[in-house]
mmCIF file of the N, C-alpha and C atoms, coordinates in Angstrom:
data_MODEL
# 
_entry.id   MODEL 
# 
loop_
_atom_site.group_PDB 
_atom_site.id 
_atom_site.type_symbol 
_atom_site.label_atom_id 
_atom_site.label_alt_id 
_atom_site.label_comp_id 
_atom_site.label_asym_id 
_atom_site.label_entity_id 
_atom_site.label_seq_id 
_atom_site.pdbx_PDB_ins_code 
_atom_site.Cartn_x 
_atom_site.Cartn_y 
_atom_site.Cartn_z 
_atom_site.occupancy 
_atom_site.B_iso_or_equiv 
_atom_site.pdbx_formal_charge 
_atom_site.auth_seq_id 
_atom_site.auth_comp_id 
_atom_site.auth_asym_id 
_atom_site.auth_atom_id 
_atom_site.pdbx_PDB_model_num 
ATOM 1   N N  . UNK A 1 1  ? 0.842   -1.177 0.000   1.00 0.00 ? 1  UNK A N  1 
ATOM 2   C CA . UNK A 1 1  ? 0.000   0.000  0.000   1.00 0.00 ? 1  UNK A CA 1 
ATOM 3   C C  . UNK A 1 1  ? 0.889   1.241  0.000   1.00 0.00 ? 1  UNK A C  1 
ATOM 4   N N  . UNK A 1 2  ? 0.675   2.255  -0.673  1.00 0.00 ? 2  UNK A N  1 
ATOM 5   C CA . UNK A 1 2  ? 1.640   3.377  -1.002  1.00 0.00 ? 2  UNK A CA 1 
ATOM 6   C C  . UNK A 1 2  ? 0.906   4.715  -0.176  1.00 0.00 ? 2  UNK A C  1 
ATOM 7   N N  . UNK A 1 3  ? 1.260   5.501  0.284   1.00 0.00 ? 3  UNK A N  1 
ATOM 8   C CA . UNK A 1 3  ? 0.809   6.676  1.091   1.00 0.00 ? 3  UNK A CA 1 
ATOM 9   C C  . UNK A 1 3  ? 1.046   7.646  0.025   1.00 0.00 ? 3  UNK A C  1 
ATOM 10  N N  . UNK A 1 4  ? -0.393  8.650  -0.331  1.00 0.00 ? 4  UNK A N  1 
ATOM 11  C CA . UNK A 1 4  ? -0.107  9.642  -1.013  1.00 0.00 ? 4  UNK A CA 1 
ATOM 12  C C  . UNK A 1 4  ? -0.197  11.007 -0.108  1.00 0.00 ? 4  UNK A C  1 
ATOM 13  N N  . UNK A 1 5  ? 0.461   11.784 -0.250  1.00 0.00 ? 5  UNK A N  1 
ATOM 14  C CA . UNK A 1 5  ? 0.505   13.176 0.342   1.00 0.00 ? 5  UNK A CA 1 
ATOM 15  C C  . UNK A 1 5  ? 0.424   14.018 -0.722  1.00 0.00 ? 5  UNK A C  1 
ATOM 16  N N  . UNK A 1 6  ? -0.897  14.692 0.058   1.00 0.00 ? 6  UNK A N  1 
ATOM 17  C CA . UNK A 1 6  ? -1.794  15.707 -1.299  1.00 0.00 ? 6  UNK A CA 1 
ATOM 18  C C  . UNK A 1 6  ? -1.758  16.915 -0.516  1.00 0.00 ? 6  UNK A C  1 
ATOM 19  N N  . UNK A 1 7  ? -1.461  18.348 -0.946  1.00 0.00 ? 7  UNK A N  1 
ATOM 20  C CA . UNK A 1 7  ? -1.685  19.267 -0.382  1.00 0.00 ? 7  UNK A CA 1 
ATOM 21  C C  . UNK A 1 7  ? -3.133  20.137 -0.780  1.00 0.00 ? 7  UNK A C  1 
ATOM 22  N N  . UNK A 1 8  ? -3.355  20.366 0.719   1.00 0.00 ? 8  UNK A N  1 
ATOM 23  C CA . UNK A 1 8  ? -4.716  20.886 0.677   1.00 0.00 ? 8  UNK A CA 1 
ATOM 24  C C  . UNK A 1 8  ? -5.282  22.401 0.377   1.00 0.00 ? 8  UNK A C  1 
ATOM 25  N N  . UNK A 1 9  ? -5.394  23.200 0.023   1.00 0.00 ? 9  UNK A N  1 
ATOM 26  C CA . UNK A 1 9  ? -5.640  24.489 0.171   1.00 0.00 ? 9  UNK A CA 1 
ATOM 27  C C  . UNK A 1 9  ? -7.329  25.041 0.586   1.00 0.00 ? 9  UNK A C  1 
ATOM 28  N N  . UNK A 1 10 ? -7.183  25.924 1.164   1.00 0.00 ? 10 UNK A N  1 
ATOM 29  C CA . UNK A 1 10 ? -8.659  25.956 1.962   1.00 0.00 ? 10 UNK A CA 1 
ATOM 30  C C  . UNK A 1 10 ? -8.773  27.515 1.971   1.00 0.00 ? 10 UNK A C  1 
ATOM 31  N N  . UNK A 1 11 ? -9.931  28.332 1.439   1.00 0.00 ? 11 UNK A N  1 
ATOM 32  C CA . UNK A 1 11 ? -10.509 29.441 1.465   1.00 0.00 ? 11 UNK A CA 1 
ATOM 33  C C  . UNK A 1 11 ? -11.993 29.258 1.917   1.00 0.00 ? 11 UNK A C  1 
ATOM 34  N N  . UNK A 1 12 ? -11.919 30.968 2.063   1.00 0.00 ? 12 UNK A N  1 
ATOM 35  C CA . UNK A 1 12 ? -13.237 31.355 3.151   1.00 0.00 ? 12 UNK A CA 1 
ATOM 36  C C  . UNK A 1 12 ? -14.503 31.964 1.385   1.00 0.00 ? 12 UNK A C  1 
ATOM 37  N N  . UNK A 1 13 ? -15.424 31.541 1.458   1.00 0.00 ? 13 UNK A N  1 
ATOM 38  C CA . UNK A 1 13 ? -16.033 31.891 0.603   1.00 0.00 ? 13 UNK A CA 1 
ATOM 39  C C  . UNK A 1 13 ? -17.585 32.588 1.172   1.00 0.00 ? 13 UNK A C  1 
ATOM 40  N N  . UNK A 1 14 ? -18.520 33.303 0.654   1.00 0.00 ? 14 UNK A N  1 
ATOM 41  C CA . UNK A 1 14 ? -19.577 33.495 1.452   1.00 0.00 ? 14 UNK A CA 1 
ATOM 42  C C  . UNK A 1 14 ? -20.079 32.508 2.099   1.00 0.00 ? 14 UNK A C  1 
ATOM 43  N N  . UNK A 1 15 ? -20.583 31.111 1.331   1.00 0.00 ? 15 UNK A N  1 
ATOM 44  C CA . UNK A 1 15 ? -21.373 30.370 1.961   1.00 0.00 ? 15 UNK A CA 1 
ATOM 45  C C  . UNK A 1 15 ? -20.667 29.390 2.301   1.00 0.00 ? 15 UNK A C  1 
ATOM 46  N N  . UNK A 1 16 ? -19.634 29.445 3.499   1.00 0.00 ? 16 UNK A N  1 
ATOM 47  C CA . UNK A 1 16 ? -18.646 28.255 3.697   1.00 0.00 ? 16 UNK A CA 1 
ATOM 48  C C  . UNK A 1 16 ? -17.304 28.112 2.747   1.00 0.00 ? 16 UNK A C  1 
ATOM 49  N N  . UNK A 1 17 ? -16.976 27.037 3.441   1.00 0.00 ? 17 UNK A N  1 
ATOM 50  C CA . UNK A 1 17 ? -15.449 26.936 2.738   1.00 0.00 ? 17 UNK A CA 1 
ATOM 51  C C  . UNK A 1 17 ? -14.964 26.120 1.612   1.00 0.00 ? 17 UNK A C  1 
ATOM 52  N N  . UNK A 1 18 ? -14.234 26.491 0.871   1.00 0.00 ? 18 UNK A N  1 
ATOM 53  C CA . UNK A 1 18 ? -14.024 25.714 -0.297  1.00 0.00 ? 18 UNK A CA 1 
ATOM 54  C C  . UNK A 1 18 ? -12.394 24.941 0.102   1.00 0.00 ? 18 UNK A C  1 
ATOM 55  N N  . UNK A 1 19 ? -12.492 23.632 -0.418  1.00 0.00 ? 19 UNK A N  1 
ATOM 56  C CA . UNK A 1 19 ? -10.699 22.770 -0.279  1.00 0.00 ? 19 UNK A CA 1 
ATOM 57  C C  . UNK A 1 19 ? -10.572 22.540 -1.254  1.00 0.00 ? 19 UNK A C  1 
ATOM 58  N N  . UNK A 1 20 ? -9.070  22.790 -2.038  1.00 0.00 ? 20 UNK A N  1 
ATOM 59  C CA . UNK A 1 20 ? -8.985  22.488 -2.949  1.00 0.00 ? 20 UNK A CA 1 
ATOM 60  C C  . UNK A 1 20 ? -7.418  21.492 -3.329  1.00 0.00 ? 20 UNK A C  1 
ATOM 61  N N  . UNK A 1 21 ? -7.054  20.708 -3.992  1.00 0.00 ? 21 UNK A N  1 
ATOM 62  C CA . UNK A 1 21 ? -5.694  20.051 -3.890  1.00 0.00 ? 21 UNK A CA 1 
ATOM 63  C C  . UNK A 1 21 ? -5.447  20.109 -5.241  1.00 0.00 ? 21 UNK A C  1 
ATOM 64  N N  . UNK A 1 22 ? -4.174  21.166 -5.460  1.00 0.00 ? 22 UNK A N  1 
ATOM 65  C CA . UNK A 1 22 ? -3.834  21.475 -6.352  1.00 0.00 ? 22 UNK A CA 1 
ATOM 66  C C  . UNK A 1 22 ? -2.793  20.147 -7.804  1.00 0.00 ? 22 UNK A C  1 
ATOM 67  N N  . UNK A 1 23 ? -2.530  19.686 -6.729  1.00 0.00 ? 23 UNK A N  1 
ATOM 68  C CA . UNK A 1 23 ? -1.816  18.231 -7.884  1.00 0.00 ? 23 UNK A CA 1 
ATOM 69  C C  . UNK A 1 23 ? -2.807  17.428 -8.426  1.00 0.00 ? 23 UNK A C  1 
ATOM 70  N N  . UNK A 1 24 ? -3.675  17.402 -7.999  1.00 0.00 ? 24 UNK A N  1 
ATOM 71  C CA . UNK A 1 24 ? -5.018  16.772 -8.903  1.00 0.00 ? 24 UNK A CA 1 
ATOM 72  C C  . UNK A 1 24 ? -6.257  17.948 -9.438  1.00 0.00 ? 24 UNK A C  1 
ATOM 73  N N  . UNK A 1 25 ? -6.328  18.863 -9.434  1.00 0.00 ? 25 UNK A N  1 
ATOM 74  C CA . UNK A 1 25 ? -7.621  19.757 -9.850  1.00 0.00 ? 25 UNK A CA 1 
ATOM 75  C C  . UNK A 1 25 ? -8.463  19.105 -9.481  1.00 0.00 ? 25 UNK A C  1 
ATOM 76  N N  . UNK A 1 26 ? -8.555  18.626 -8.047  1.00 0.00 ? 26 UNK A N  1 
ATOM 77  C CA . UNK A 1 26 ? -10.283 18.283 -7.195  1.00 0.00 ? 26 UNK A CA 1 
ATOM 78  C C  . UNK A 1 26 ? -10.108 19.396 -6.102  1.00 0.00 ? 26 UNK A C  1 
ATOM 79  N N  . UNK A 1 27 ? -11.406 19.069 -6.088  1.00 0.00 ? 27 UNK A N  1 
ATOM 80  C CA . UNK A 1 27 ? -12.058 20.606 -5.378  1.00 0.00 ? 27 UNK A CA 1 
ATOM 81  C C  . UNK A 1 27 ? -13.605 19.993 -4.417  1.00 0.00 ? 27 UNK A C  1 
ATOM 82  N N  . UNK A 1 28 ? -13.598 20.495 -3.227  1.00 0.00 ? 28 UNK A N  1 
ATOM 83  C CA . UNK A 1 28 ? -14.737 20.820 -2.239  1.00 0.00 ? 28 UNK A CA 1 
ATOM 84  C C  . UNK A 1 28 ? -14.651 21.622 -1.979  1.00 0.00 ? 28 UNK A C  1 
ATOM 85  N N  . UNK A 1 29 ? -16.306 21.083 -0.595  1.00 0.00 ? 29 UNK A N  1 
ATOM 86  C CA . UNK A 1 29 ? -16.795 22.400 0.248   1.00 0.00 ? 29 UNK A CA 1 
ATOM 87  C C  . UNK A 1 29 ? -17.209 22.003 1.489   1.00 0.00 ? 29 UNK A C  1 
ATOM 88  N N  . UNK A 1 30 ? -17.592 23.123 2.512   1.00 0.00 ? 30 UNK A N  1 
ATOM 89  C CA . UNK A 1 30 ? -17.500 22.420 3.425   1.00 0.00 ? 30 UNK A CA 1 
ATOM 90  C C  . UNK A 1 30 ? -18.466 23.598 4.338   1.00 0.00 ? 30 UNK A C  1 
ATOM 91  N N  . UNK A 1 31 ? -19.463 23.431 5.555   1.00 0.00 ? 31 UNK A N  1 
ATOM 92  C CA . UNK A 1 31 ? -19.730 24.576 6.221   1.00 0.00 ? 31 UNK A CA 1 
ATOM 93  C C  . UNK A 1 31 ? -18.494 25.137 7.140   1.00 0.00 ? 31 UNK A C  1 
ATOM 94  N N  . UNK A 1 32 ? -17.721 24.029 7.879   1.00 0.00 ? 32 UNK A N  1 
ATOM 95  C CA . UNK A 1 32 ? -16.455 24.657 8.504   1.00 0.00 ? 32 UNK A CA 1 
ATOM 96  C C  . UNK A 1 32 ? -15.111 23.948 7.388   1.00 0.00 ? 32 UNK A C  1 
ATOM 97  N N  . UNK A 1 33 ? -13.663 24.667 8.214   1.00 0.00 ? 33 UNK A N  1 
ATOM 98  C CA . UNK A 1 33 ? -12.836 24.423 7.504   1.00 0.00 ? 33 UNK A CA 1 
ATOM 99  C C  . UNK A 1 33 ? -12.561 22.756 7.921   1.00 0.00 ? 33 UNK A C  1 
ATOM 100 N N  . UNK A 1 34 ? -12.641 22.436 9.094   1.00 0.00 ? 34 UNK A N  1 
ATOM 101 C CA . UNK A 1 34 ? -12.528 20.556 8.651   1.00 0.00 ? 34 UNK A CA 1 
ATOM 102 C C  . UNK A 1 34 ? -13.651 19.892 8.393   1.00 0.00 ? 34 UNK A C  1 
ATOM 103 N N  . UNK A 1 35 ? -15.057 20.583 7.915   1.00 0.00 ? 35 UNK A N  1 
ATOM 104 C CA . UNK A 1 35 ? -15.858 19.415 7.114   1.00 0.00 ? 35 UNK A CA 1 
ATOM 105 C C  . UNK A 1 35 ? -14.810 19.783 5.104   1.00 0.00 ? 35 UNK A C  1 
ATOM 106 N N  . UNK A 1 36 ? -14.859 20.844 5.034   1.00 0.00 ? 36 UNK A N  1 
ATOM 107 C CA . UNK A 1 36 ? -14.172 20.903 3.750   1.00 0.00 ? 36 UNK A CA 1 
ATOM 108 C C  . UNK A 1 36 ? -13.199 19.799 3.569   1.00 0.00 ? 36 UNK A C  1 
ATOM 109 N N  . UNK A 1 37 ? -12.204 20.425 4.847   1.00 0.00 ? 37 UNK A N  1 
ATOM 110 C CA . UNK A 1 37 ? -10.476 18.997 4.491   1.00 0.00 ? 37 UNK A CA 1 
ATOM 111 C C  . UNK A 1 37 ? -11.099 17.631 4.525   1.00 0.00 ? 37 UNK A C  1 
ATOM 112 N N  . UNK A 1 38 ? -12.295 17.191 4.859   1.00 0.00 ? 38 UNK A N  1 
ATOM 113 C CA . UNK A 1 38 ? -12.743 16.319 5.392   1.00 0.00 ? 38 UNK A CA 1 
ATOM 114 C C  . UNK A 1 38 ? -13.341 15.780 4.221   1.00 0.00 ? 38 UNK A C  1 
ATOM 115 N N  . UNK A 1 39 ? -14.479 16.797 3.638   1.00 0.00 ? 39 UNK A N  1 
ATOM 116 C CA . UNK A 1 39 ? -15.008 16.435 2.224   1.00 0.00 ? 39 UNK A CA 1 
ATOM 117 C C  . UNK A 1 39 ? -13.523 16.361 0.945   1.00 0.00 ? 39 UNK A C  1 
ATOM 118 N N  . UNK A 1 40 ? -12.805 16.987 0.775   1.00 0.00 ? 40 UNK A N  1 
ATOM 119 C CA . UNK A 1 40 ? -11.720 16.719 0.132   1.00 0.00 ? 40 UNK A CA 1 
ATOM 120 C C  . UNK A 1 40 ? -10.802 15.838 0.057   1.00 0.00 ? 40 UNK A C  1 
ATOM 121 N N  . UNK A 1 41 ? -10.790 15.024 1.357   1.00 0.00 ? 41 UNK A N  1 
ATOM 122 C CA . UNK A 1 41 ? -10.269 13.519 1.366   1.00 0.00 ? 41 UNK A CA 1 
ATOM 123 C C  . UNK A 1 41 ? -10.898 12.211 0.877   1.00 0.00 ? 41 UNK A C  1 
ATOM 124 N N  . UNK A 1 42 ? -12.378 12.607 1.199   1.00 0.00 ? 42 UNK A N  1 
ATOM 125 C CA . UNK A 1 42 ? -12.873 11.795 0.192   1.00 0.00 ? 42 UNK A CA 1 
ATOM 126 C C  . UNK A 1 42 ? -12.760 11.776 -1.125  1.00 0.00 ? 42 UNK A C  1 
ATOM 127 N N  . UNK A 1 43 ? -12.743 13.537 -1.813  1.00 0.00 ? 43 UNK A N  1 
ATOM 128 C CA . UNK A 1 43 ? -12.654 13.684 -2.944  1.00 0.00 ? 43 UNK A CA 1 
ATOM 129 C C  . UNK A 1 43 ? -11.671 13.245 -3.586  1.00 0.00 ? 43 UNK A C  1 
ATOM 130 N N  . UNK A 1 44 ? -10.507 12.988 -2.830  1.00 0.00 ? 44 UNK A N  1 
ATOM 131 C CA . UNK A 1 44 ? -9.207  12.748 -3.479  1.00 0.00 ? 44 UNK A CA 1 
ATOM 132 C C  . UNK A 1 44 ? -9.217  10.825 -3.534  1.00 0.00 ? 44 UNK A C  1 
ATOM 133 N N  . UNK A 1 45 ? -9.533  10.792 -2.236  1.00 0.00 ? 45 UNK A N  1 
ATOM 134 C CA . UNK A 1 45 ? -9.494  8.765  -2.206  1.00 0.00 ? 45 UNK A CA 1 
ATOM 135 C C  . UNK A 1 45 ? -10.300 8.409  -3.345  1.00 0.00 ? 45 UNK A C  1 
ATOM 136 N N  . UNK A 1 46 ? -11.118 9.275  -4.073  1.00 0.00 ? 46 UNK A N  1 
ATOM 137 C CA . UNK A 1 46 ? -12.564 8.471  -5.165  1.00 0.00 ? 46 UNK A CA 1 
ATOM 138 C C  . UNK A 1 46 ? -11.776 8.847  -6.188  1.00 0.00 ? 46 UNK A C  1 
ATOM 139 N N  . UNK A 1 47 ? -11.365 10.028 -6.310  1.00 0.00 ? 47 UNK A N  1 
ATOM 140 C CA . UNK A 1 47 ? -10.530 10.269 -7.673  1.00 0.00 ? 47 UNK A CA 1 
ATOM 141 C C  . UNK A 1 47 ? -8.850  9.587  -7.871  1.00 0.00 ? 47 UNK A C  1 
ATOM 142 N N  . UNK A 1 48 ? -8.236  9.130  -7.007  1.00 0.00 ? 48 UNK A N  1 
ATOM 143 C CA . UNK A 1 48 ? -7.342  8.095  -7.030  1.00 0.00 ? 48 UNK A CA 1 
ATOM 144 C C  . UNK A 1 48 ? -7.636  6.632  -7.705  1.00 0.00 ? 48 UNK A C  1 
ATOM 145 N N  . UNK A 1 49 ? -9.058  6.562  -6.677  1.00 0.00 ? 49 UNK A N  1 
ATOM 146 C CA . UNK A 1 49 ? -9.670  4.919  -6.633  1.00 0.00 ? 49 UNK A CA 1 
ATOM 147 C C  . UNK A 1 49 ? -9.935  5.111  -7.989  1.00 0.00 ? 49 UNK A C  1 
ATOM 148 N N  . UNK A 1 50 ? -10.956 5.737  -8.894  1.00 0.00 ? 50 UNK A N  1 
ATOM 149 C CA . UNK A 1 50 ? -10.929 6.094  -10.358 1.00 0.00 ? 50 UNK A CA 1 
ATOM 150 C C  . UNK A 1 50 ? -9.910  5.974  -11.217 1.00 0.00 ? 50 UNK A C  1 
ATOM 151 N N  . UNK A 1 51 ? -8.729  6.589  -11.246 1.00 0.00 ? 51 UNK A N  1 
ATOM 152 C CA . UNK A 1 51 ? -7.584  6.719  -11.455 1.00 0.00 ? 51 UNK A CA 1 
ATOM 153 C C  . UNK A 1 51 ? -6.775  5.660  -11.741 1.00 0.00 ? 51 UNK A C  1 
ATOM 154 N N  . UNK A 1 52 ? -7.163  4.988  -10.843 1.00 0.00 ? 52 UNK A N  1 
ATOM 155 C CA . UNK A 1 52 ? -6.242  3.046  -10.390 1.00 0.00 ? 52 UNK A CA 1 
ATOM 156 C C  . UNK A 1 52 ? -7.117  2.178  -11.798 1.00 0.00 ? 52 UNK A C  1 
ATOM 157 N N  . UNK A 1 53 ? -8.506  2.531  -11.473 1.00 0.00 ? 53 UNK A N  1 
ATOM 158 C CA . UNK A 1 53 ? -9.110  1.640  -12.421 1.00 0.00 ? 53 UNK A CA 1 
ATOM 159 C C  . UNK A 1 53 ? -9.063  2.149  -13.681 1.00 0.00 ? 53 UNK A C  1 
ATOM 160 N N  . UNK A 1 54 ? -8.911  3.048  -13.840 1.00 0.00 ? 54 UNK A N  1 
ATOM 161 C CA . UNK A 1 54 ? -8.738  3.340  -15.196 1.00 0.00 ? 54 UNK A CA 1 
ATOM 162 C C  . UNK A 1 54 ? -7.265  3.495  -15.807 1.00 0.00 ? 54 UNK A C  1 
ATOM 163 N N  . UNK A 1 55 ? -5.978  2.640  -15.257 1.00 0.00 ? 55 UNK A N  1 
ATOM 164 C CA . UNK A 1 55 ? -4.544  3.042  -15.310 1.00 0.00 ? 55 UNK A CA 1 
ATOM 165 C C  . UNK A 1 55 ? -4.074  4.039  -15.503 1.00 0.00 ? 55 UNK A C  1 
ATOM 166 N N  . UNK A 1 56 ? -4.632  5.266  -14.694 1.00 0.00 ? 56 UNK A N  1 
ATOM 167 C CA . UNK A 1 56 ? -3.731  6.521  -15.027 1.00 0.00 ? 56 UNK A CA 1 
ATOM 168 C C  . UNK A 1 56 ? -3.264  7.148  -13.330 1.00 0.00 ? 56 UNK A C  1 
ATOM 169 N N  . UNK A 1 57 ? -2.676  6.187  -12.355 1.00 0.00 ? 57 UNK A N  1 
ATOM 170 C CA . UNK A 1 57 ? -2.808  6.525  -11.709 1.00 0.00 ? 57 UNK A CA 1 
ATOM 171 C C  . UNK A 1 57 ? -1.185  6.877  -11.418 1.00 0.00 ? 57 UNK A C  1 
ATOM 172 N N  . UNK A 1 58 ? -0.491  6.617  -12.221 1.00 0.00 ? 58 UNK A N  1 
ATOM 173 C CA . UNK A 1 58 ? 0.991   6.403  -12.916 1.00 0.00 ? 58 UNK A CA 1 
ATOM 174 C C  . UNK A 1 58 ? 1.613   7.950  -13.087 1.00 0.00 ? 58 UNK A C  1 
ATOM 175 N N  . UNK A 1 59 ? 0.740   8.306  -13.704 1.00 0.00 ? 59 UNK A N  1 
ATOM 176 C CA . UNK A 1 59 ? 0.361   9.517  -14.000 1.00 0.00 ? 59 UNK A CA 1 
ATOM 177 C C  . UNK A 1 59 ? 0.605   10.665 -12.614 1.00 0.00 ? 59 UNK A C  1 
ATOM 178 N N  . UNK A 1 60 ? -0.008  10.599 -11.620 1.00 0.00 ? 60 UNK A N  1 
ATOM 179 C CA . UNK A 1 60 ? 0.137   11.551 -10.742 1.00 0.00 ? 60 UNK A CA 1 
ATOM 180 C C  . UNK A 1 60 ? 0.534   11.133 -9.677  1.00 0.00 ? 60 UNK A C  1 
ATOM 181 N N  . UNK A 1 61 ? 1.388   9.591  -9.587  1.00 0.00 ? 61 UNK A N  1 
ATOM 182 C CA . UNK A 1 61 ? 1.792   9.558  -8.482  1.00 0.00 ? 61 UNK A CA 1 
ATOM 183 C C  . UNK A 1 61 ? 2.906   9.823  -7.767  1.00 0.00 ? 61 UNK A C  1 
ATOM 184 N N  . UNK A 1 62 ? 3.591   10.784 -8.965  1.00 0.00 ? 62 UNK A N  1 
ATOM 185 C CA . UNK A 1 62 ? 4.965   11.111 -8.624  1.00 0.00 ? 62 UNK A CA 1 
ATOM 186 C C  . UNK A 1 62 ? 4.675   12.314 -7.710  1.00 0.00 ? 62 UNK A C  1 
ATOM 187 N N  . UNK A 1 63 ? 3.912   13.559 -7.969  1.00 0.00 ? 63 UNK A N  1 
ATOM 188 C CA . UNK A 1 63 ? 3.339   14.892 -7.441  1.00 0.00 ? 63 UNK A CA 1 
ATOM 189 C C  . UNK A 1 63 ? 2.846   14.738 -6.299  1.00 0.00 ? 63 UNK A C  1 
ATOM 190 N N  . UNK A 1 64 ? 1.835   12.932 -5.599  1.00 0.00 ? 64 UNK A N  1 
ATOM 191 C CA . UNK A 1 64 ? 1.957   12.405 -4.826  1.00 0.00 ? 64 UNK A CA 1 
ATOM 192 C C  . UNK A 1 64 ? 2.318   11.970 -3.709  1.00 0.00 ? 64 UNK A C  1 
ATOM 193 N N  . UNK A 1 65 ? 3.531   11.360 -4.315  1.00 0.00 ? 65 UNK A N  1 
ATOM 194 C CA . UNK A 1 65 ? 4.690   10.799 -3.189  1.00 0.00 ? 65 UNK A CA 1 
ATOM 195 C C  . UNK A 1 65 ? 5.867   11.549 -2.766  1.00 0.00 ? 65 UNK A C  1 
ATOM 196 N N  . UNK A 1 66 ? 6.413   12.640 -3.382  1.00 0.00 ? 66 UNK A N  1 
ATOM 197 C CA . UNK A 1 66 ? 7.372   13.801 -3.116  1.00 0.00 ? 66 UNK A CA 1 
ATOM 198 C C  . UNK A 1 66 ? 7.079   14.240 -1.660  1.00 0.00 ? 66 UNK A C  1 
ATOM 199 N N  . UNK A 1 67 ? 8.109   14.252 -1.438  1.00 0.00 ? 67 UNK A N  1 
ATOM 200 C CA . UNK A 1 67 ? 8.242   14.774 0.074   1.00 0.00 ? 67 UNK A CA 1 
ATOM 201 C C  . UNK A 1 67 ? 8.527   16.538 -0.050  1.00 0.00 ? 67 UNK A C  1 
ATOM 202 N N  . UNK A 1 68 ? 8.689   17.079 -1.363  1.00 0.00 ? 68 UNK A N  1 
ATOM 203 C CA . UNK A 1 68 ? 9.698   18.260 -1.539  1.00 0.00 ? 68 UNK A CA 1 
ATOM 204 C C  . UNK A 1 68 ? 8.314   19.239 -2.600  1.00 0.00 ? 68 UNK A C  1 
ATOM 205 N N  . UNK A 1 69 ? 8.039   19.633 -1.402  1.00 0.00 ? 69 UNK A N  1 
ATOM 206 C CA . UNK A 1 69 ? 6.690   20.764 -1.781  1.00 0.00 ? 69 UNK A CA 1 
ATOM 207 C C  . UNK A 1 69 ? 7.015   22.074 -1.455  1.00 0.00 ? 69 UNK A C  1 
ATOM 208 N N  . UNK A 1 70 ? 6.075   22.990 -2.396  1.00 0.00 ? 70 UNK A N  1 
ATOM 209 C CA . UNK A 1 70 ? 6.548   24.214 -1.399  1.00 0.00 ? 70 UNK A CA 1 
ATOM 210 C C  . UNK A 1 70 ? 4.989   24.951 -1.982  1.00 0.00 ? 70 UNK A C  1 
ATOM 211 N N  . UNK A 1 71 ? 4.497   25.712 -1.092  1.00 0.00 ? 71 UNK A N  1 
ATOM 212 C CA . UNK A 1 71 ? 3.292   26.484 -1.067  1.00 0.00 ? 71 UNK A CA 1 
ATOM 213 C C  . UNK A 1 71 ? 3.769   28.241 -0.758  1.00 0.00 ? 71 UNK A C  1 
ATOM 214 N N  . UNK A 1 72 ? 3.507   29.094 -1.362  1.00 0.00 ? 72 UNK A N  1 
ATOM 215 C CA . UNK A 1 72 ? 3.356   30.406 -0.756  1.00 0.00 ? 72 UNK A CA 1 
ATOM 216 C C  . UNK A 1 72 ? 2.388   30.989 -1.309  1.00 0.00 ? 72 UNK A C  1 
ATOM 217 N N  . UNK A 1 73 ? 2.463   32.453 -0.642  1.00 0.00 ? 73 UNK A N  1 
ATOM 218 C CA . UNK A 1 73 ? 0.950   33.475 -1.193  1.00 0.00 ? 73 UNK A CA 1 
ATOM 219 C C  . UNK A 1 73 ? 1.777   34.533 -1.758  1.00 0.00 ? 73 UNK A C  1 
ATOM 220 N N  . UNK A 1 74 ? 0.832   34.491 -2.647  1.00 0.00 ? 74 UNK A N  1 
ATOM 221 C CA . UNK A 1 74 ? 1.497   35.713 -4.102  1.00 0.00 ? 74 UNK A CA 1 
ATOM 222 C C  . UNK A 1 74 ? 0.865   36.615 -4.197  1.00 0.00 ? 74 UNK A C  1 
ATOM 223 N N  . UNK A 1 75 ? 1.069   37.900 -4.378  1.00 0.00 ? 75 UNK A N  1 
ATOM 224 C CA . UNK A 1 75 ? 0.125   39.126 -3.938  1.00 0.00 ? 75 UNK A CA 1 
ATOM 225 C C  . UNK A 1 75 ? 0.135   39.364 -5.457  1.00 0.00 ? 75 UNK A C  1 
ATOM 226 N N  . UNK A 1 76 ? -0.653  39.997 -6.194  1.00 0.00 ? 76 UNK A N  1 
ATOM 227 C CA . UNK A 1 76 ? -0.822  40.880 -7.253  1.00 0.00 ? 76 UNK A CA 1 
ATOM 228 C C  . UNK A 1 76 ? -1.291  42.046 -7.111  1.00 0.00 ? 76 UNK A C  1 
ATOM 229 N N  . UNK A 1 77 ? -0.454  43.370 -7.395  1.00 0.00 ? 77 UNK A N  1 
ATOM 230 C CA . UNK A 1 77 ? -1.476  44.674 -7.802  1.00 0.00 ? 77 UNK A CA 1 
ATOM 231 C C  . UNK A 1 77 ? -1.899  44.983 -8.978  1.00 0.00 ? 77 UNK A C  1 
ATOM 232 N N  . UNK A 1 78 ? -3.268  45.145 -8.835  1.00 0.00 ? 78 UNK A N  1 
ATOM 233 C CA . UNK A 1 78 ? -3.691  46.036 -10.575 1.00 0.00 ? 78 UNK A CA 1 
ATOM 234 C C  . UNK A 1 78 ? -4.170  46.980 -10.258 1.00 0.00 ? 78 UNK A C  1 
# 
């Protein structure tokens, strides 16, 4: 069994919170921020489990298994 480590990202939206994990483009929601991380783990285990059965799971399991991530916040002015 292989352990994937997915990073999560989580914003405040009007009606609750949105999670999103950027190495796969899946996306939830959530009324607090751990029903979101919470709904997004599922989202990610179904879109893996998908993934497996359809052999493309090859595909993203390198972005996956990396231990060597990096996240920051990027400001833009216009």
């Amino acid at each position: 069994m292989k352990v994937f480590d997915y990073t999560a990202v989580v914003w405040k939206e009007k009606e609750g919170y949105v999670s999103k994990c950027p190495e796969l483009g899946v996306a939830s929601c959530g009324d607090t921020v751990s029903q979101a991380m919470e709904n997004l783990k599922e989202a990610v285990a179904l879109y893996l489990e998908n993934a497996e059965a359809l052999g493309l799971l090859d595909d993203v399991e390198e972005s996956l298994t990396t231990k060597e991530k990096f996240t920051s916040h990027v400001e833009v002015v216009r």
